[in-house]
C-alpha positions in Angstrom: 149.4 55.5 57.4 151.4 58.0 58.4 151.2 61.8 59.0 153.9 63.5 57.1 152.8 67.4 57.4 149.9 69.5 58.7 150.1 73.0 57.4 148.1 75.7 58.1 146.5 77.6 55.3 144.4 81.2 54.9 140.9 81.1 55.6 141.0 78.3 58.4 141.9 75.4 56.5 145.1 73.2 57.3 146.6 71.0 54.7 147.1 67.3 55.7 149.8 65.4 53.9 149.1 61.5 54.8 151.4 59.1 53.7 150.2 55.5 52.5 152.4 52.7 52.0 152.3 50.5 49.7 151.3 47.8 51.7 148.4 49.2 52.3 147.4 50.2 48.7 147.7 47.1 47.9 145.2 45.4 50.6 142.8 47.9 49.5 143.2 47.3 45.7 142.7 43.4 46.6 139.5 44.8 48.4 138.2 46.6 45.5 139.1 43.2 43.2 137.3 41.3 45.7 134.1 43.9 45.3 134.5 43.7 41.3 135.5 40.6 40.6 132.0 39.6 39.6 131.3 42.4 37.4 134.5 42.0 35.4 134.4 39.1 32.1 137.8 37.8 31.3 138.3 35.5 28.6 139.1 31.8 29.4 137.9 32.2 32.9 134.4 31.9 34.6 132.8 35.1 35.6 134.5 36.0 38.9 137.3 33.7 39.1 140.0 35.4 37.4 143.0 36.4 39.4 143.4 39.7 39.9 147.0 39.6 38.3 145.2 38.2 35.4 142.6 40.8 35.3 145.3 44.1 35.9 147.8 42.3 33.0 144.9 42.7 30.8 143.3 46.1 31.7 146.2 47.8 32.7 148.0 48.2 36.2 145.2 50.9 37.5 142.2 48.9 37.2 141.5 48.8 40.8 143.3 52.1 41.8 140.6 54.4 41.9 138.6 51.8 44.0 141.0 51.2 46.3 141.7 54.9 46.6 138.3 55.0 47.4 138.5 52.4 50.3 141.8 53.6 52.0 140.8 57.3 51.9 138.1 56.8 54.8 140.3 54.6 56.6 143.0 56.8 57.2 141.7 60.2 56.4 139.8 60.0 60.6 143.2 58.9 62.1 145.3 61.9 60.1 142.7 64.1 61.7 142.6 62.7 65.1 146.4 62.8 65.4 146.9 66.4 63.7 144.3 67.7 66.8 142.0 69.2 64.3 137.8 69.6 63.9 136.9 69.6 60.1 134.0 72.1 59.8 133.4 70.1 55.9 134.1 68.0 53.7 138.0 68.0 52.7 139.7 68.9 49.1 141.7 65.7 48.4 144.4 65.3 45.9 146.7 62.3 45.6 150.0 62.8 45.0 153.9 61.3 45.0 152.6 58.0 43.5 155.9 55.5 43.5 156.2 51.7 44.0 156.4 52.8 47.7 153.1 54.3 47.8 151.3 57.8 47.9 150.3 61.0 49.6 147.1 61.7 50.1 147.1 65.8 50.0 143.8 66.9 52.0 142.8 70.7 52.6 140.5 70.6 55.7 138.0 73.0 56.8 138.2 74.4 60.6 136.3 76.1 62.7 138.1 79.4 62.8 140.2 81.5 65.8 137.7 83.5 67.0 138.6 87.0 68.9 136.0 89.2 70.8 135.8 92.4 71.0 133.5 94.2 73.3 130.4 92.3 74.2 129.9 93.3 77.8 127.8 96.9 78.1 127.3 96.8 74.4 123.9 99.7 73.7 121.0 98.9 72.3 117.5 100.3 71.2 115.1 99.1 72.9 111.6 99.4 71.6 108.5 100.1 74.2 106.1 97.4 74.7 103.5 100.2 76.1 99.9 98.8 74.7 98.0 102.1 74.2 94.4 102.4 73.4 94.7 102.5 69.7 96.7 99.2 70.0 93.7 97.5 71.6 91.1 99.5 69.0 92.8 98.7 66.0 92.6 95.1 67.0 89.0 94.8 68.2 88.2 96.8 64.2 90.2 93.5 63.1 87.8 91.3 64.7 84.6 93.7 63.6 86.1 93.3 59.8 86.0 89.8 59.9 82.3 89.7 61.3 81.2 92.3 58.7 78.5 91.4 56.6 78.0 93.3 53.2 74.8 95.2 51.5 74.3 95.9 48.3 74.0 99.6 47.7 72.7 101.9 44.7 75.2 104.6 44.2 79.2 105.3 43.8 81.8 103.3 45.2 83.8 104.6 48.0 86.7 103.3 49.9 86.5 100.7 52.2 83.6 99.4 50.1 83.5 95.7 48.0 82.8 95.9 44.2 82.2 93.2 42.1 84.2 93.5 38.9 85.5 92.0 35.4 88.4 93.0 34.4 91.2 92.4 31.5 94.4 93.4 30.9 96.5 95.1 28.3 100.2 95.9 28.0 101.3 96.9 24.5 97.7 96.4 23.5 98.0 92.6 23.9 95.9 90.9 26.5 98.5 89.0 29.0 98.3 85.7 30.7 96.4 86.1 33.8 95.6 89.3 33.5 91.4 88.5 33.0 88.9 87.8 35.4 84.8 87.4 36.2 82.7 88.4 38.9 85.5 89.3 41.2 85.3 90.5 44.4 87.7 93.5 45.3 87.7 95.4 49.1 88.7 99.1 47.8 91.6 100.2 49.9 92.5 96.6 50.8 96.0 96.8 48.5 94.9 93.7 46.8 95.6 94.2 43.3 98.4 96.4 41.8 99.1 100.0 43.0 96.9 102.9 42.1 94.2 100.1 40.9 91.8 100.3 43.6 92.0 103.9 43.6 90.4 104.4 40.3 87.7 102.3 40.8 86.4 104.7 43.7 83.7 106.8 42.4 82.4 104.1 39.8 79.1 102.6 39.5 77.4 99.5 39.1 77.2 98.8 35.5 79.9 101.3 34.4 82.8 100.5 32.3 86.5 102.1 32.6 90.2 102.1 31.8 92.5 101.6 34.9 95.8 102.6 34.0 98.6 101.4 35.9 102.1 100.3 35.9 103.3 97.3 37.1 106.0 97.3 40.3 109.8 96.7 39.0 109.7 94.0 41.4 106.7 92.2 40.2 106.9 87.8 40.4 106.1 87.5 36.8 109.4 89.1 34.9 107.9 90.0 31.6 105.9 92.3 32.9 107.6 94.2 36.2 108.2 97.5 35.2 105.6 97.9 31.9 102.2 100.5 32.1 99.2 98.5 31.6 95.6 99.0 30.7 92.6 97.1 32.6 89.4 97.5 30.6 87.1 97.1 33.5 82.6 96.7 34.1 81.8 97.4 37.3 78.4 94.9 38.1 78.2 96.0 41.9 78.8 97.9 44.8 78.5 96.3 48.4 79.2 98.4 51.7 80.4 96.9 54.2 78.2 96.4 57.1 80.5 96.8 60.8 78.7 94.9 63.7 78.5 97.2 66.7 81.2 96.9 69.0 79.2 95.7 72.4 78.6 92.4 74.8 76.5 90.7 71.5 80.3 91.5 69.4 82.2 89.9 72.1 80.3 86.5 72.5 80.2 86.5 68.3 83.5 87.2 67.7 85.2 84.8 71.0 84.2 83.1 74.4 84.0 86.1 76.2 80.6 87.2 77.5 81.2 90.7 77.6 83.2 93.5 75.7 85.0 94.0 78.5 86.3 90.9 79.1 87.4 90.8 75.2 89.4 94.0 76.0 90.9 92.6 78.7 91.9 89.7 76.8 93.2 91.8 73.9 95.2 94.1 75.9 96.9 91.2 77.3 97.5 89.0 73.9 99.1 92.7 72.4 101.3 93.1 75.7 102.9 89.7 75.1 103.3 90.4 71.1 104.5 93.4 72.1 106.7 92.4 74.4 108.3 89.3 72.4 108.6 91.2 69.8 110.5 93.8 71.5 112.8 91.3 72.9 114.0 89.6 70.0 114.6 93.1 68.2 117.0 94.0 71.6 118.8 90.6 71.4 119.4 91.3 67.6 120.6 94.4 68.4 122.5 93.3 70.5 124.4 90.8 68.7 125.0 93.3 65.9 127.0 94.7 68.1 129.1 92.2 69.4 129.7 90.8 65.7 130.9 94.4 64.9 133.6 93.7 66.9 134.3 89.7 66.3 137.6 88.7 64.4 137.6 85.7 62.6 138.6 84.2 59.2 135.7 82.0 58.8 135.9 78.7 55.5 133.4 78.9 53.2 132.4 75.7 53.9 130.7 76.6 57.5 128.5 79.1 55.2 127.4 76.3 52.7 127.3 73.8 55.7 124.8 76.4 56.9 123.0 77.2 53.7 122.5 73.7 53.0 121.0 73.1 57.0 118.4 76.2 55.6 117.3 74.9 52.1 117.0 71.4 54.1 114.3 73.2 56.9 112.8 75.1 53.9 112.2 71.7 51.4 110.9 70.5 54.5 107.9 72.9 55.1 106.8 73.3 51.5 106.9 69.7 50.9 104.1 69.5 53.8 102.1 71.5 51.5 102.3 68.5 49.2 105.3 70.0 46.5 109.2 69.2 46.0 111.4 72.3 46.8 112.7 71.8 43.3 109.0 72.1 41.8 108.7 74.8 44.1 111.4 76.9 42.7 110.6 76.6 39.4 107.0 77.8 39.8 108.3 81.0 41.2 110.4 81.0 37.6 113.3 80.7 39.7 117.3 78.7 39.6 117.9 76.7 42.7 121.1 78.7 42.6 119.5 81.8 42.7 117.3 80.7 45.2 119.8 79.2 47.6 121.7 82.9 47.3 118.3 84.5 48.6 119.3 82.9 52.1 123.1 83.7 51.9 123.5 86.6 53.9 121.1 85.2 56.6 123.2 81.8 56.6 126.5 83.7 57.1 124.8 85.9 60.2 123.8 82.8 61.7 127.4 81.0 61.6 128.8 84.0 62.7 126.6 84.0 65.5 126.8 80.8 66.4 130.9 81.3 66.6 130.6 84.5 68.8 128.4 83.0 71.4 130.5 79.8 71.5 133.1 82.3 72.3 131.8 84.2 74.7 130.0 81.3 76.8 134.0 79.5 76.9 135.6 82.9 77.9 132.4 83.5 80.7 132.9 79.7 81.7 128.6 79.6 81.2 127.2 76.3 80.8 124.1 74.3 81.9 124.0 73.0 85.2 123.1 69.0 85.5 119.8 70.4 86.9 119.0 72.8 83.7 119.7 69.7 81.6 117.3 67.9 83.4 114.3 71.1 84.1 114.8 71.2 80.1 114.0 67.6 79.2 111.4 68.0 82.0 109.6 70.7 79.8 110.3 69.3 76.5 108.7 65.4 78.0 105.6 67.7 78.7 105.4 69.7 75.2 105.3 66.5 73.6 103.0 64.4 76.1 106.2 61.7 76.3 108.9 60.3 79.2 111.4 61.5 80.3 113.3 58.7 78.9 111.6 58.6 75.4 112.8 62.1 75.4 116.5 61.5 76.3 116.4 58.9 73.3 115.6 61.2 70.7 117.3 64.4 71.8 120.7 63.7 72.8 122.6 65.3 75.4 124.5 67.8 73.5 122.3 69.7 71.5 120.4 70.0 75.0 123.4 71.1 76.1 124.1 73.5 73.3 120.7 75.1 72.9 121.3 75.7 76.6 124.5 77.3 76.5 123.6 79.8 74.2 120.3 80.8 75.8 122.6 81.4 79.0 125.0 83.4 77.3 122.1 85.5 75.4 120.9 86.3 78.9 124.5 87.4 80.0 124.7 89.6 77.2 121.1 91.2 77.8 121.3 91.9 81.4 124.7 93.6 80.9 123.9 95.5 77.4 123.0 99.2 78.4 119.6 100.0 76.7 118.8 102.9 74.8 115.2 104.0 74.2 114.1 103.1 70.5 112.9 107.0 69.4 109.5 106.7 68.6 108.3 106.1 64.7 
């Protein structure tokens, strides 16, 4: 093997041009006779003990190249890469080329992680929103908690908001009753957005044992496509109206709706549960912020192959969780009447933000020299050993040293960033 160019191409790729004698063609097409041999039926010989001279007379010369293409290409291809000094980011497009009775070229175009150049990244603003818990914070929750311990009362008279009919319904569009559009004895919270806009709505006022038409049109971006967009006509009977029955907010609340023994110990607890939302919340928005812009300002001509790389690490975490659910990703998409293409390109421009990401703080943490100190590495296996009730060295076995290392890095670097980012206040909404 040897390395005859290395070129560098647009887009971060660089062009190998490996040379392979024929010497070494031909040990690999006697490899590939020796794997085939057996499959291969020659006339006047027993299965599998036909030359191989015998067998390319009679099938041609190129029996065994593609074979023994096939076995030289991972042979070489590692020690072309090694020696040109480069990190493939993906799979390489390989042509072969200059076939002569001295051998070939193997012509591979290689993905690389790109040349990345920072802008600013240091004193960068961002919004920062206020994790204040106010009073109507803590409220708001504690009604959450009071609707979930509501009971409900049948009542004689007009439906009002926030009250629980019982309904059957069917629709129309065109006249023509629809797939899924019927249903019995359903239950439907008025004001609770359940059903299609402008539905509830005119169902307020109604009594049990009327009928009505609820006229409404469906959202453009409706799931089912052959209806988004189109008025419809629900012929509706109303058969009941419950009101809903809110348990008074006091110590007997508090010990039905959690541990505490009194409401003001659940207020307590509440306050503090919203604080930390609040506050997590808060702090992610500032770091995105953040790191929009610092990628405002980041060069780099990035291979589409680190975007696929990504996507494909994405669809991979997403078959994942659904298939705990008990389905297939690919069943999955084609309930929601959907191409895996189409689905894949849902996640593009969130795969793209996360390679460019991962390339800016990989930049940063090499031009601010940050990286884990030996006693990080070992805190963090310390805390993931206890999250998982395992050893220490159970631990080190699974999760190896440099995705420790990595996860580490860029946690660091994200702190650099924060404590020197000037913050603005987030106006209020």
């Amino acid at each position: 093997m040897e390395l005859k160019n290395t070129e560098k191409l647009e887009h971060s790729q660089v062009k190998l041009t490996i040379a392979v004698s024929a010497e070494e063609l031909d040990k690999a097409k006697d490899a590939a006779y020796k794997k085939s041999k057996n499959q291969i039926q020659v006339p006047g010989f027993r299965r599998g003990k036909a030359p191989r001279k015998v067998i390319e007379k009679l099938y041609g010369e190129g029996v065994f190249l593609e074979d023994a293409l096939n076995i030289v290409y991972p042979e070489v291809y590692p020690k072309a890469v090694e020696e040109a000094g480069i990190t493939p980011v993906g799979a390489a497009t390989v042509d072969v080329d200059n076939m002569t009775a001295e051998g070939f070229d193997f012509i591979c175009t290689v993905p690389v992680e790109p040349e990345v150049t920072m802008g600013q990244y240091k004193g960068v603003e961002a919004e920062k929103a206020d994790a204040t818990v106010t009073e109507d914070d803590i409220k708001a929750e504690l009604d959450r908690l009071a609707q979930r311990a509501a009971s409900t009362e049948t009542v004689e008279r007009a439906a009002a908001l926030g009250d629980t009919v019982v309904i059957d319904f069917e629709g129309f569009v065109d006249g023509e009753a629809f797939e899924g559009g019927k249903g019995e004895d359903f239950n439907l919270k008025l004001g609770s957005g359940t059903f299609i806009p402008g539905f509830e709505d005119q169902l307020v006022g109604k009594s049990a044992g009327e009928d009505c038409d609820v006229n409404v049109t469906f959202p453009e971006e409706y799931q089912a496509e052959e209806l988004a967009g189109k008025p419809a006509v629900f012929k509706c009977t109303v058969k009941s109206v419950m009101e809903t029955i809110l348990p008074e907010m006091d110590d007997e609340f508090a010990k039905d709706v959690s541990e505490f023994e009194t409401l003001e110990e659940l207020k307590k607890d509440t306050e503090s549960k919203i604080a930390e939302s609040k506050k997590n919340a808060a702090d992610r928005d500032f770091e995105e912020k953040i790191l929009d812009k610092v990628l405002e300002g980041m060069e780099a001509d990035i291979p589409e192959a680190m975007y696929e790389s990504q996507l494909d690490n994405i669809m991979q975490d997403y078959g994942y969780r659904v298939q705990q659910q008990g389905i297939k990703l690919e069943d999955y998409v084609k309930q929601m009447g959907m191409e895996m293409s189409a689905f894949r390109n849902i996640f593009r421009d969130q795969a793209e933000r996360q390679v460019k990401v991962q390339l800016a703080m990989k930049k940063i943490a090499e031009l601010e020299n940050i990286e884990p100190s030996e006693e990080d590495m070992n805190a963090e296996y310390d805390r993931l050993a206890e999250m998982y009730g395992l050893e220490v060295e159970k631990v080190r076995q699974f999760v190896p040293e440099d995705s420790i290392k990595s996860d580490l890095t860029m946690s660091k670097t994200m702190e650099m960033l924060k404590e020197n980012a000037v913050v603005v206040a987030k106006a209020a909404e």
